[in-house]
C-alpha positions, 0 to 999 in steps of 0.5 A: 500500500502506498504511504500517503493518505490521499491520491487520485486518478483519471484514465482515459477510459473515464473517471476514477478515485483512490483513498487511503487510511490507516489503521490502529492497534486496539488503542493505547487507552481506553476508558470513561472521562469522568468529567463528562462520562462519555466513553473515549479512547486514545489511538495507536496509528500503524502503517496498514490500512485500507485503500478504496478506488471508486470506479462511478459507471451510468448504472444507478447503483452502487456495488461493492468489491468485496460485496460484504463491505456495506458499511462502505456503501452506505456511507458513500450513498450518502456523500454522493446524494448529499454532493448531489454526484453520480450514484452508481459505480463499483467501490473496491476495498483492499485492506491490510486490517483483518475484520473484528480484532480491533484494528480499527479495519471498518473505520479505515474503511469508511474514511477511504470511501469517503476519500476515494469519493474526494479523489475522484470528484475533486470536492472536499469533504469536512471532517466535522460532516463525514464525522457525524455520518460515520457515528449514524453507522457505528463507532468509530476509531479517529483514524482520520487524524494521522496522531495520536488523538484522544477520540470519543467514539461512540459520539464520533468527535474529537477530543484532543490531538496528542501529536505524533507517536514514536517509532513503536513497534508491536509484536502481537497475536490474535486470540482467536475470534471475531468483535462487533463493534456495534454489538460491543459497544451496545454491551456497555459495562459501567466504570466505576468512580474509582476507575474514572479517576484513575482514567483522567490521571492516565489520559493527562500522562499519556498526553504529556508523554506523546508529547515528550516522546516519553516511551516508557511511560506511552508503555505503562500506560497501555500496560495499566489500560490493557489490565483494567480492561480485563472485566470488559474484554479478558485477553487469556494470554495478558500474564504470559505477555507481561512476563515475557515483557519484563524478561525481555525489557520490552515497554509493555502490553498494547491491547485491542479493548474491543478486540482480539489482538493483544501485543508487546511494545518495543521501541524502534530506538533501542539498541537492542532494538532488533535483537528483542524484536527476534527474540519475542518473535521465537517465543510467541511462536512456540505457543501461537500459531500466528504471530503478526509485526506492526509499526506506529505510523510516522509522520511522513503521512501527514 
């Protein structure tokens, strides 16, 4: 996949539009913001996502390749009769996200449509607008912003932009299985007072270590959010991890909190960099079958 966020296209045969969007590894938080008691979470952007060519034909109707990926049809149903454009045509998805593990595949999804639809007519379509139709869709991560952001996601609205991640990267597994979000989110599990305060406490340290390009301290705070979502979203395999991530000196555990992927976080500075890289890889493999390697997004795509 191409690393840039948007791109277009028109051939000679007729109009044509591509977007692109990134992903993001479950979230480095995710929790309730005690002083509003909206849900929120804090975004990891990887370098994998999705990307959408909208090919727009006289047929009236939109289709889908592949056909199950009708979150993207109907949101571009909507832009295009809000836009007053063409109707029909053949979105085709690729994506490096697999579907219902937390990787925030369906939202890189929506914002690719949207962005292949901006390619292909020349318009622009504010943030604030195509927010607003994805939240009548379903929950959604702020992938549409390439930093860190804090996102409050059942609402679709941003919170607060924390700025670009560091050179990180996880070593994960997936523990099997598939999340809707939709009916995820629908199962809402109350936090309790002590768990809000402690939220606030880590947003605000997790905000000043974006900032700082603090890593360790990016790491015990996903590590802290990872364990405090074990009564929403149990991931079996959190004690193994966090042995293995003191053994190896890593910076902790990231968690997919409605998902199924769960991973250890290294950062790509360290000297030793490579040699834990290879080492963590050995010895996930020897209990899962599959173990999969992502990389925090860099600011080249901004």
């Amino acid at each position: 996949m191409q690393k840039q966020l948007r791109s277009g296209d028109t051939t000679e045969r007729g109009r044509m539009g591509t977007g692109t969007a990134n992903g993001t590894f479950g979230e480095l938080l995710q929790g309730v913001h005690a002083d509003n008691d909206l849900d929120f979470l804090v975004t990891f952007p990887i370098d994998q996502g999705s990307r959408v060519t909208l090919r727009p034909d006289s047929s009236n109707v939109l289709k889908v390749v592949p056909c199950f990926k009708q979150k993207s049809v109907q949101l571009a149903a909507c832009l295009l009769e809000h836009f007053d454009l063409p109707s029909g045509g053949t979105l085709t998805i690729e994506s490096d996200l697999p579907v219902g593990k937390g990787l925030a595949s369906s939202s890189a999804d929506l914002l690719a449509t949207a962005r292949a639809i901006e390619s292909c007519y020349e318009i622009k379509i504010p943030v604030s607008f195509l927010q607003s139709l994805m939240a009548k869709i379903e929950p959604t991560d702020g992938v549409m912003y390439p930093e860190v952001v804090s996102f409050y996601h059942r609402k679709v609205e941003l919170h607060q932009i924390f700025g670009f991640i560091p050179r990180l990267t996880v070593v994960a597994i997936d523990e099997g299985g598939e999340v809707d979000t939709i009916e995820y989110n629908n199962c809402r599990i109350p936090y309790t007072s002590a768990e809000k305060l402690e939220y606030i406490r880590l947003l605000e340290c997790l905000k000043q270590a974006v900032q700082m390009k603090d890593v360790q301290t990016i790491g015990q705070v996903a590590t802290r959010s990872t364990m405090m979502n074990q009564s929403r979203n149990k991931k079996h395999s959190l004690q193994y991890l966090l042995e293995l991530s003191r053994e190896h000196d890593a910076l902790g555990v990231v968690n997919a909190h409605s998902g199924t992927f769960i991973g250890l976080l290294l950062c790509q500075e360290d000297q030793r960099y490579r040699q834990k890289l290879s080492k963590l890889k050995e010895k996930l493999q020897q209990s899962y079958l599959n173990v999969y390697v992502y990389h925090s997004l860099s600011n080249e795509w901004k």
